[in-house]
N, C-alpha and C positions, 0 to 999 in steps of 0.2 A: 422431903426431909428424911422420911428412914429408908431411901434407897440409896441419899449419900450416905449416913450410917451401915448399911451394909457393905457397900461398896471401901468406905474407909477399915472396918474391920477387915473385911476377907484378905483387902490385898494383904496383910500380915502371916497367913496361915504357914505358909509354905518355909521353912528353914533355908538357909544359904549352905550351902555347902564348900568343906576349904576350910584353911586354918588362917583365921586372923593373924593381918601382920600389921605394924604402927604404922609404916610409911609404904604405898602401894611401889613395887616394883623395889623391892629391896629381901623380897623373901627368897633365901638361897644363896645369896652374896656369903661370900667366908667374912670374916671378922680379921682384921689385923690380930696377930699375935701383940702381945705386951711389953714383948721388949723386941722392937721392929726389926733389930740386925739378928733375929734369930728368924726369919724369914725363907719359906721356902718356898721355891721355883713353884711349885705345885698351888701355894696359896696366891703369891705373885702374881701369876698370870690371870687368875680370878679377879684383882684387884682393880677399881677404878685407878684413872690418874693421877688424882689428888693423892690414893693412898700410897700409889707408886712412889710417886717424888716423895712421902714421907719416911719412905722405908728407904730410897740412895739416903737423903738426908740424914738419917739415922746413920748410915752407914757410914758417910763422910765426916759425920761429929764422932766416930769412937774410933778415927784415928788415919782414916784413907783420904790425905789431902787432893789426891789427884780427881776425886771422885767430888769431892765436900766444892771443889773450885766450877763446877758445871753437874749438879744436880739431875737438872733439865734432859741431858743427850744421856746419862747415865742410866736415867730412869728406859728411857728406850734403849737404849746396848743392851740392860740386864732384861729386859722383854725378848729382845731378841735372840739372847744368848740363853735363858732358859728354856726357849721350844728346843733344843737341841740336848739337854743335860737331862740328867734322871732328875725328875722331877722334887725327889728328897732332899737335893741339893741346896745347901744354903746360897740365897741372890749373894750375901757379901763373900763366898767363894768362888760365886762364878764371875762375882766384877772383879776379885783380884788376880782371876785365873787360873784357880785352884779347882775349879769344879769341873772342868774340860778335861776326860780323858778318853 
């Protein structure tokens, strides 16, 4: 009995080292900006999928119907069209074509 007792105390002793995070494999991920069409290449490409397609989506609702009609292939063109552009560039400059120079 008191060898579990030591044994259940010791294993405690020793500190974890690292910074708690809520959700494991999520420390380090950038955070969407607040108003998603102000989006840059540089955070974008950090960005899971899901957040991708929210940020064309965003893009397509504040006024780019060609984009707002196919989300989906949008979200990959502005993936692949931001490895190419300076990274400060805004995604809804570079889907309109403004951010290529």
């Amino acid at each position: 009995m008191a060898a579990a007792v030591v044994i259940g105390v010791g294993g405690c002793a020793e500190p974890i080292a690292g910074t708690p995070v809520a959700t494991p494999g999520e420390a380090g991920k950038h955070l969407a900006p607040a108003d998603l069409t102000t989006t840059t290449c540089r955070d974008y490409l950090t960005m899971d999928v899901v957040t991708r397609r929210e940020v064309i989506k965003a893009i397509g609702k504040s006024g780019n119907q060609l984009v707002a009609m196919n989300p989906e292939l949008w979200a990959g063109v502005a993936g692949a069209l931001c490895g190419f552009v300076d990274p400060s560039a805004p995604v809804k400059d570079v889907v309109m074509g403004q951010g290529i120079r």
